[in-house]
N, C-alpha and C positions, 0 to 999 in steps of 0.2 A: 529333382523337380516334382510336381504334385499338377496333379489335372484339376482344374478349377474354374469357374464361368467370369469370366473379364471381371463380371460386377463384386466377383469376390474378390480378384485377387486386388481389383480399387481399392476396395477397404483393407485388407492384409497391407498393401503398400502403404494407405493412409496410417494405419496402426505402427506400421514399424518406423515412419518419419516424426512419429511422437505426436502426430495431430490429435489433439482435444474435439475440434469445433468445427464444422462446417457451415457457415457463410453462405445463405443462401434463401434462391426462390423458384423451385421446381415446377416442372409441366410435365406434361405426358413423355416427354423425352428421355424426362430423369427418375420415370418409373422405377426401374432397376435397379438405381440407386437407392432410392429411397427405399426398397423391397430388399438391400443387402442391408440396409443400416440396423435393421431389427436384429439382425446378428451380432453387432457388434454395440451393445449397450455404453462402451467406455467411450464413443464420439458422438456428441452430441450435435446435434441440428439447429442449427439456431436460425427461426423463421423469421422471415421478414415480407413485407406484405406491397415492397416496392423495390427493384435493384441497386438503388443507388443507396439505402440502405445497408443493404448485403454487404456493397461496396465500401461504402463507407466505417464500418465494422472490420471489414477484412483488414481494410488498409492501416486503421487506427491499431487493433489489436498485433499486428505485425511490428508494426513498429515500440510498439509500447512491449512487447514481449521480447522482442530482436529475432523471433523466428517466423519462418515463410507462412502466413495465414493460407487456408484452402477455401476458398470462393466457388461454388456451382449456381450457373443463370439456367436459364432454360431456352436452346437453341439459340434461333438470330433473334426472337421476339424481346427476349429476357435479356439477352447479351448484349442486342442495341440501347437499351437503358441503362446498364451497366457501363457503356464505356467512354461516356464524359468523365465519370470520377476513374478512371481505367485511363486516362490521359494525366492526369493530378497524379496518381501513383505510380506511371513512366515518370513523368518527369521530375517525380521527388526520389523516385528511385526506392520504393518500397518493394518488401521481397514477399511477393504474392504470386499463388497460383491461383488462376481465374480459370475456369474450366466451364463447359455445354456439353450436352447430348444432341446428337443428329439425328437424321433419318437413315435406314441402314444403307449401306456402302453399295448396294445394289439398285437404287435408286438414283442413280447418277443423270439417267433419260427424265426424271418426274419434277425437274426444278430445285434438284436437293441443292441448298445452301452452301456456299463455300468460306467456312463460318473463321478457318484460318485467316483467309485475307480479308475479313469484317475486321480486326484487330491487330494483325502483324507491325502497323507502322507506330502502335502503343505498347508495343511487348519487348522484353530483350530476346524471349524465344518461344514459338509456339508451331504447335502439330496437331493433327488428327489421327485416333488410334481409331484402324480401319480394320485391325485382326486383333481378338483376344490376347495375343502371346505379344503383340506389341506393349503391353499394355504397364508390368512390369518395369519393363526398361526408359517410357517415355515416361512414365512418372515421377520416378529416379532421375534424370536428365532436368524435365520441370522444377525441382527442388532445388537440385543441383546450379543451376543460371538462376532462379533465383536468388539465394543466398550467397554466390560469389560477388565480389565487388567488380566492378560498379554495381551495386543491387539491383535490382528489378520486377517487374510483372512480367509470369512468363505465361503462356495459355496454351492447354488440351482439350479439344473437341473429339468426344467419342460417338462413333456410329453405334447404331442400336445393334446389331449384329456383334460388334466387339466384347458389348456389355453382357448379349445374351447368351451368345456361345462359348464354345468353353478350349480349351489348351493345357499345354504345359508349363507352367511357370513358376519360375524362382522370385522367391520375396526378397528382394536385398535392396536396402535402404541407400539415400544418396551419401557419403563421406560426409565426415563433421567436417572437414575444412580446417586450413590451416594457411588465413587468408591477409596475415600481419606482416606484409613485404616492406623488407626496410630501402631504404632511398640508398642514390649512390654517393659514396663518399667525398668525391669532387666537387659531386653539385650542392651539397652539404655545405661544404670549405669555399665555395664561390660565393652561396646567397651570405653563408656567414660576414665574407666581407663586403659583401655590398653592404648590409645592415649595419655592422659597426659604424661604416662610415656616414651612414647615413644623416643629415641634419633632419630634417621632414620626415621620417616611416610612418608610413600608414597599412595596418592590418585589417584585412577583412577577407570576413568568417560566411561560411553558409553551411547547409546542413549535414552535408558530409563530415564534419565537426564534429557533432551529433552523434553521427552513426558508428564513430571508429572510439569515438569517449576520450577525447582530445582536449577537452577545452582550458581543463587545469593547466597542461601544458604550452597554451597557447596564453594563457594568462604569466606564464614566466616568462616568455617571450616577450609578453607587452612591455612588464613593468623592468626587463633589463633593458632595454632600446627604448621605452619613454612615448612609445608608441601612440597614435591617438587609434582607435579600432572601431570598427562599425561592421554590419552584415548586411549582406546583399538579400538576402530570406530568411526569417527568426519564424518555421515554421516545431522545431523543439529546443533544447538548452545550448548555444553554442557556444553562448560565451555570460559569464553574471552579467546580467543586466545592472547589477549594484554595482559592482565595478570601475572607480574614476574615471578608467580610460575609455569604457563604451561609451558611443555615442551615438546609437541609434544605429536605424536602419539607410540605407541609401537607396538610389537606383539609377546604375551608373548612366540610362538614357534620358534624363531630367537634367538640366544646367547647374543646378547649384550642386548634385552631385559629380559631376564631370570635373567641377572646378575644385569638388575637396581633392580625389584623388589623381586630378591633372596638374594640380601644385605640388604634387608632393614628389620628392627626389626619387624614393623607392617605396613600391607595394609590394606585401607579403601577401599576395591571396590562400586562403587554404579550406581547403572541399569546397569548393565557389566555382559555378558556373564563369568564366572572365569574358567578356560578361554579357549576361543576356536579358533582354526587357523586349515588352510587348512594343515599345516605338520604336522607329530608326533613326538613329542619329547618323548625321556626315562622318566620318575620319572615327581615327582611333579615340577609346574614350579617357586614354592614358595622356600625358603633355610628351609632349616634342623630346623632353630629358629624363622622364621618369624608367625610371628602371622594374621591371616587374619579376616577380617569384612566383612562381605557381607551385602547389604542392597540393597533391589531388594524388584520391584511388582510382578515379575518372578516367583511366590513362586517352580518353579521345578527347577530353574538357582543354586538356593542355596543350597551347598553340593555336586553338582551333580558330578565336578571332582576330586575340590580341596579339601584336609581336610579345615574346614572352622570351626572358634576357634568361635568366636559368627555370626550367620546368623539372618538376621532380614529382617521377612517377611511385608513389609509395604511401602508406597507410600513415597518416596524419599524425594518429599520435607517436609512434615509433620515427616518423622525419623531425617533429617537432621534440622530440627525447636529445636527439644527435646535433639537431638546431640549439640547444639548449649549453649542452657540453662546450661544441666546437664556438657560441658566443663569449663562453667565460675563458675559455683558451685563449683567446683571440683581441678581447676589449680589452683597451686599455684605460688606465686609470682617469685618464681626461676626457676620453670618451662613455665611461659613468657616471662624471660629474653630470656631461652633457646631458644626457639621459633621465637622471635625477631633475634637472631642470625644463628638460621638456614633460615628464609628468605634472610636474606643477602647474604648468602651463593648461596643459589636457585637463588636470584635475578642476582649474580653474570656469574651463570652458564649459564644464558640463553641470558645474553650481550655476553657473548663469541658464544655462539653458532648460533647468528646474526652476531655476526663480522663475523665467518668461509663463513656465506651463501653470505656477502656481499663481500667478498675477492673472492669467485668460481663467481659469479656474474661479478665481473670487470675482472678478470682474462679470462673468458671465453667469454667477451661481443660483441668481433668482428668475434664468431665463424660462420664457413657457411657450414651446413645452422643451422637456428638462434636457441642457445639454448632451453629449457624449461623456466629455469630459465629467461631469460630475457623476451622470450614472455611474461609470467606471470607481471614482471615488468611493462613492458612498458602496459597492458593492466590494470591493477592495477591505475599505473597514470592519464589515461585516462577515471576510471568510476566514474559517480557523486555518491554521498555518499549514495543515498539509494539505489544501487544498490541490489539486489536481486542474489546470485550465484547457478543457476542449474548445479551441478558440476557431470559429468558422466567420469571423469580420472580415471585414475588406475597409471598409469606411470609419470604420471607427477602433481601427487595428493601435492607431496611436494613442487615442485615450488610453485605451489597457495598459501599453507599454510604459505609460507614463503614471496610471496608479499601481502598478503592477512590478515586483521585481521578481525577476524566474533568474536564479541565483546556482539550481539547484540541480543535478542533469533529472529530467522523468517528471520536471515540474509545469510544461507548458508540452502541450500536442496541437500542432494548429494547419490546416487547409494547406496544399503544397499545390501547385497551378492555378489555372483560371475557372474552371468547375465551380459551380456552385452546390449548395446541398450536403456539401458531409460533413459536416455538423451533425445530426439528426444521427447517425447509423456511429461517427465518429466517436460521440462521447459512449456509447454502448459499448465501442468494443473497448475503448481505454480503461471503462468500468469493468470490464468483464478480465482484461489484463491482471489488474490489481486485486 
């Protein structure tokens, strides 16, 4: 062990979890910090001159990297601007540390802030380091619930005291993890036969997809079951958008969504919230016959609203690898044909639903002032192909969709919750990833 002041042994701990960059908008609280950073020239600072900035940076760069970003606000003042986009990043499940400075731990009489419970109900785990020597270990922990699946934001508030006084501590970084849990082989051989027999399957994708690099293989899934597919949130690549069998996005509390996937015999959900939307609908959003599959690293997403006929706790792409196997074992030759002909069909359906977009496109193209639809066009034309999309729309999320193919995984980074604003800090850190 080595005797060191909190605020060093922060940065030793940041240096050994491989942090580059610090995410942030300091105050007098984060003195300390910023008075240890001069030591350590290899992590840089990256200022921002509003929080949801910070935030928004933090969160884009995590995810476009796949490792935990490090975010520091400053106290409740910086911390409370910070945590609208600090609710977008719970609920998309990005793995970020969001960290403040306090007042010291001896101020408890002086109105000191109780800056844990300002954010515990948007975090998957968070503390305050009240002793130097805590400081080690709860940073380690924060990385650590970070980076496990289900991913998340986790947050540490340190008192000035922890920062400035000093201890014994060991630098030891949190475990790489070793987080690719395969599914059970029953529930494997069960959803297999529900799917073979399926007349109607329908798939759908959300970001957990994404997160695990599943999508190729949810794309063989489609096209041996004829599948029609759609996503609940296309906030990164989860599945080609070029792809015959995609068709958009849904939202299973809208009616004309309830009734694609309440016709249908059997859903394959996979990394998909089942299902959650800002309106309330009556009754299940599934039919009265419909058979459902869940297959999430989410293990609390499964069962939680929908009756759910096989749930399978396991990392997407490795369920979807054994999915894959145990369908070609299993289908039989007339239920290929089948299959084959219901692509057709899919394939069919989503030429018509280009034609529609290209008929309101021309129909609408000399409007003023100038549609969605065609800005999205005409800017579409104009980006070279490795284009990169930080997509923070809400209202004209479908234009893009529809001049836009993200085909590619790493090709599209776009807003996850109801937060507005990260956009602005988003596309910086995406830039700052690549």
């Amino acid at each position: 062990m080595v005797r060191m002041t909190g605020k060093r042994a922060l940065m030793e701990m940041l240096r050994a979890e491989g942090v580059d960059y610090i995410f942030g908008n300091p105050g007098t609280s984060e003195s300390p910090i910023m008075d240890a950073l001069e030591d350590f020239p290899d992590i840089k600072y990256m200022l921002t001159t509003q929080e949801g900035v910070a935030m928004g940076m933090g969160d884009a760069y995590a995810r476009a990297t796949g490792k935990p970003a490090f975010v520091n606000l400053h106290i409740e003042t910086g911390l409370a601007n910070g945590i609208s986009l600090l609710t977008n990043a719970y609920e998309g499940g990005t793995p970020l540390v969001l960290t403040s400075a306090n007042q010291d731990i001896r101020k408890l009489s002086n109105n000191r802030s109780d800056l844990v419970q300002m954010v515990e109900q948007f975090t998957k785990w968070s503390a305050e380091v009240t002793h130097p020597e805590q400081l080690p270990g709860i940073i380690r922990r924060a990385f650590n619930e970070a980076k496990t699946p289900p991913t998340g934001p986790t947050y540490v508030a340190f008192s000035a005291n922890a920062l400035d006084d000093e201890g014994e501590m060991d630098i030891i970084p949190s475990s790489k993890g070793y987080f690719r849990i395969g599914p059970d082989k029953t529930a494997i051989a069960e959803a297999a036969r529900l799917l073979k027999d399926a007349q109607d399957p329908v798939i759908i994708v959300g970001d957990r997809v994404a997160q695990s690099e599943s999508s190729q293989e949810i794309v063989k899934v489609a096209e041996m079951l004829g599948a029609r597919v759609y996503a609940t949130n296309y906030s990164e690549m989860n599945y080609p958008t070029g792809h015959p069998q995609f068709l958009g996005a849904l939202n299973p509390s809208m009616p004309d969504s309830k009734k694609i996937i309440g016709s249908s015999d059997v859903v394959l959900a996979v990394g998909t919230n089942v299902f959650s939307g800002f309106f309330y609908f009556s009754g299940p959003a599934l039919g009265a016959n419909t058979k459902l599959i869940h297959v999430d690293q989410a293990y609390e997403e499964i069962g939680k609203s929908e009756p759910t006929d096989v749930g399978i706790i396991a990392d997407p792409k490795i369920a979807m690898v054994e999915l894959v196997d145990a369908l070609e074992s299993k289908m039989s030759g007339a239920e290929r044909e089948a299959a084959k002909g219901r692509m057709l069909t899919v394939s069919e359906e989503k030429a018509s639903l280009k034609r529609d977009w290209q008929s309101r496109l021309q129909r609408d193209w000399d409007n003023q002032p100038m549609t969605a639809d065609r800005m999205m066009h005409e800017i579409s034309n104009a980006l070279p192909d490795d284009t990169i999309i930080a997509d923070d729309s809400i209202t004209s999320r479908g234009s893009i969709h529809s001049s836009m193919e993200f085909n590619e995984p790493g090709s599209i980074y776009g807003i996850r919750g109801g937060a507005l604003g990260w956009g602005m800090g988003g596309v910086l850190g995406v830039k700052l990833a690549y």
